[in-house]
N, C-alpha and C positions, 0 to 999 in steps of 0.2 A: 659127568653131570654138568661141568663146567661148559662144555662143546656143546651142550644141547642146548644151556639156557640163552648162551650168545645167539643162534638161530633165530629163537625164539623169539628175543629181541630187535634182533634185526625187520623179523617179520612184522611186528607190532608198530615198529619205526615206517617200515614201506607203507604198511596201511593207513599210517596216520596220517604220513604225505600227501597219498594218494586220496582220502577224505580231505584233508586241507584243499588240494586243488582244484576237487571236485567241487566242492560244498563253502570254500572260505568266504566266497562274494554273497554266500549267503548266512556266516555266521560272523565274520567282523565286519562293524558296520562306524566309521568315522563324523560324528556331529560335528559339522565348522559351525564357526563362529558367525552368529545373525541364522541361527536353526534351530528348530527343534525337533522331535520325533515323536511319533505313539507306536505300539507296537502292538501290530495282528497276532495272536494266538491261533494257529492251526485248529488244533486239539483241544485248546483249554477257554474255549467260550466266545471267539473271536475278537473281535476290535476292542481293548484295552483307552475307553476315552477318558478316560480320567486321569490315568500317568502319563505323566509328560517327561520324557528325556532331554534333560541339556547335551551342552556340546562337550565332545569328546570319544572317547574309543569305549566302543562296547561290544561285548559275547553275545551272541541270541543264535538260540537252536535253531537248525536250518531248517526246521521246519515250518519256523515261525519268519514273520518279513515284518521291517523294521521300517513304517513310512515316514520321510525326513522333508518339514516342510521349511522354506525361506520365509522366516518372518520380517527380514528386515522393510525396512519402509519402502514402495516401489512408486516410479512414477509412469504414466501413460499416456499417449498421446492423442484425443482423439477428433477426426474432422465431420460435422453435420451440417445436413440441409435441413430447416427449422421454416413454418411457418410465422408471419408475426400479427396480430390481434387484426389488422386489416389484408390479410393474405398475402402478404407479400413475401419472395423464401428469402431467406438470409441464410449464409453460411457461419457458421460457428467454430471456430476452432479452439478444443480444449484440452487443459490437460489438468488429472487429478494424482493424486497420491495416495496409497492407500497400503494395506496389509492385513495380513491376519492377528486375528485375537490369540495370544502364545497359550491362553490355559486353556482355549477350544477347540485346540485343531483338530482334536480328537474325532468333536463334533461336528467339524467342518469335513473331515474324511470321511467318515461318516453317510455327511448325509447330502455331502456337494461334488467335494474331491478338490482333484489338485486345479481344473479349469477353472475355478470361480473367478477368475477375470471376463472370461467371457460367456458363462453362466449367470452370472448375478451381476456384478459391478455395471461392466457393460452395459446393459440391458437398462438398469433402473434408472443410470446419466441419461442417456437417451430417452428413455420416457418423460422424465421430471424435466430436464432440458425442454424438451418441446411443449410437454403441458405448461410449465413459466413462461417461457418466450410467448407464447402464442395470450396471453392476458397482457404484449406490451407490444406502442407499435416501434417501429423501426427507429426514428431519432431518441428516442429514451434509452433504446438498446446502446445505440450509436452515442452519445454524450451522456446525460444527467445521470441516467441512473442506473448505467451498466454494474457500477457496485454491488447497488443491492438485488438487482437480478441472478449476478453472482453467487453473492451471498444465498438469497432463496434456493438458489439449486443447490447448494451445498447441503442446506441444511433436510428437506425434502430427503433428496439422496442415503444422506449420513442415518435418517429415525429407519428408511428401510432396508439398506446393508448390515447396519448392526446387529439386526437381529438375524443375521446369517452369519454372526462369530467374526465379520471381516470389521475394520476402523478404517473410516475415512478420513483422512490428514486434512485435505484441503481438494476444492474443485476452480480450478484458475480457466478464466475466458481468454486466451493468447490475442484472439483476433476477431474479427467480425468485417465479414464483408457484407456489402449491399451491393443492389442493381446500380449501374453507373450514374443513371438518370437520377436516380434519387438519392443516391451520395451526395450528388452535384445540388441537387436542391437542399438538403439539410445542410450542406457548409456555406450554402448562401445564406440559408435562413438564419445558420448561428453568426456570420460574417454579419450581418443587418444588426441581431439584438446586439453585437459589441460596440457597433459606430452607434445604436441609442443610448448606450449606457455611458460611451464615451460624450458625447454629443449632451447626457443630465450632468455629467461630470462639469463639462465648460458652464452649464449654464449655474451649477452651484457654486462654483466658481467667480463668475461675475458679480453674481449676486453678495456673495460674502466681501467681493472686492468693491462692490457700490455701499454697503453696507459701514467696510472700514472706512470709505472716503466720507461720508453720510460724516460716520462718529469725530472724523479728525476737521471737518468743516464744523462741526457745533461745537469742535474743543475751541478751534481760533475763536469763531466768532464770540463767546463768550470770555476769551482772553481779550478780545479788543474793546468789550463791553465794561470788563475790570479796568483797563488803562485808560479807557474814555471819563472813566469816575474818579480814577485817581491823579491821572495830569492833571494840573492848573495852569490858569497864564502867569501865577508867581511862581511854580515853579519850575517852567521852562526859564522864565527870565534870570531865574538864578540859576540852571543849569547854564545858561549864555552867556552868565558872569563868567562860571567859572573855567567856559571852555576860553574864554579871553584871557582869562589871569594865566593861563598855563602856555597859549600865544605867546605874551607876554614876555614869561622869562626865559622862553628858547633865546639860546645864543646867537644862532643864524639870522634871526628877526630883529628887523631895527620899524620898529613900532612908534606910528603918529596918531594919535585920537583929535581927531576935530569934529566935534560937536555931538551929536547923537544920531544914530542909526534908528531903522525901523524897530517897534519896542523899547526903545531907549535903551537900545543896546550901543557900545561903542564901535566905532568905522576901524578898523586895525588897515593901516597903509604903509606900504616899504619892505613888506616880509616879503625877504628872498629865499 
């Protein structure tokens, strides 16, 4: 009994190998990390969009296939020729961010697949791109207001990706070229508005500096206006006293008065 059941075993062993080998890439199936998955049902109703598998090791009947999507955040890179509101092409270079929605992928395998970069994403930068640019001309692209051109494409983009289960991160303009000739004219023109702005700058300038002289010429003159009402001729003549009396007691000074000075001030003679 013993010798038959080892067989037996043995045989059960061989087959299971042999179904492993056959069949394992389609029954263990490894979720990395920045994944998800849904899983087809052969037999049992098909596409399963509502469960979503995390990451990790999992059993699925090989009859069934186990689709594992990268959700992590991706970036793209991409380069257009764009018209601008007065026909002129511009080149555009850009690059966005983007990913799938992790509770729809279901819905996105479904009803898109795994191309949706260049089924959908793709396609709708490029249309929104062209339809914004083409409402601005060329130097607004080029300085002022390339931000919010930016911005508008992003957001344009972002109301019509979403509803195809994908999130748009962000849409970045890396570069923008223009024709040579009219590069060369908008950096004259913006070189022109800086020497005017420089150019209001000196003259505000001036003006707040005639302005402070204005104020410090009306501060004297009504200082000399004070001292004209406050000096007297008595009291100079006693300041001239007393610049004598202090002549006077210097040691160095050997001091003669003979008779009176202009003012009746005294003649000081002999100071060495």
């Amino acid at each position: 009994m013993e010798n038959q059941a080892l067989p037996k075993t043995m045989i059960v062993g061989i087959v299971s190998l042999i179904f492993i080998v056959l069949f394992g890439s389609s029954i263990f199936y490894t979720v990395e990390p920045g994944e998800k998955a849904v899983l087809f049902k052969k037999f049992g109703g098909g596409l399963d969009k509502e469960t979503i598998y995390g990451q990790g090791f999992h059993i699925i009947a090989p009859w069934n296939t186990l689709h594992i999507y990268d959700i992590k955040l991706q970036e793209t890179f991409e380069k257009m020729e764009v018209l601008s509101k007065n026909g002129l092409s511009i080149r555009i270079d850009l690059s966005f961010r983007y990913n799938p929605v992790e509770s729809k992928i279901g819905f996105l395998h479904d009803e898109i697949g795994r191309d949706y970069l260049e089924r959908i994403i793709k396609p709708e930068i490029r249309s929104v791109t062209r339809e914004v640019i083409g409402n601005y001309l060329p130097e607004e692209l080029y300085s002022t207001k390339r931000e919010a051109i930016e911005d508008e494409i992003e957001t344009l983009t972002r109301d019509k990706v979403e509803t195809k289960y994908l999130s748009l991160d962000a849409i970045l303009i890396r570069d923008v070229t223009l024709p040579q000739t009219l590069r060369t004219a908008i950096e004259q023109k913006l070189k022109q508005e800086q020497e005017a702005l420089e150019y209001d700058f000196k003259i505000q300038k001036a003006k707040k500096e005639a302005e402070r002289k204005e104020i410090e010429a009306k501060g004297i003159a009504e200082f000399q206006k004070i001292v004209t009402r406050t000096i007297t001729p008595q009291l100079l003549k006693w300041k001239g006293v007393e610049a004598t009396q202090e002549i006077a007691k210097s040691p160095n000074s050997k001091v003669v008065v003979i008779g009176n000075g202009d003012g009746d001030l005294p003649i000081i003679l002999g100071g060495q």
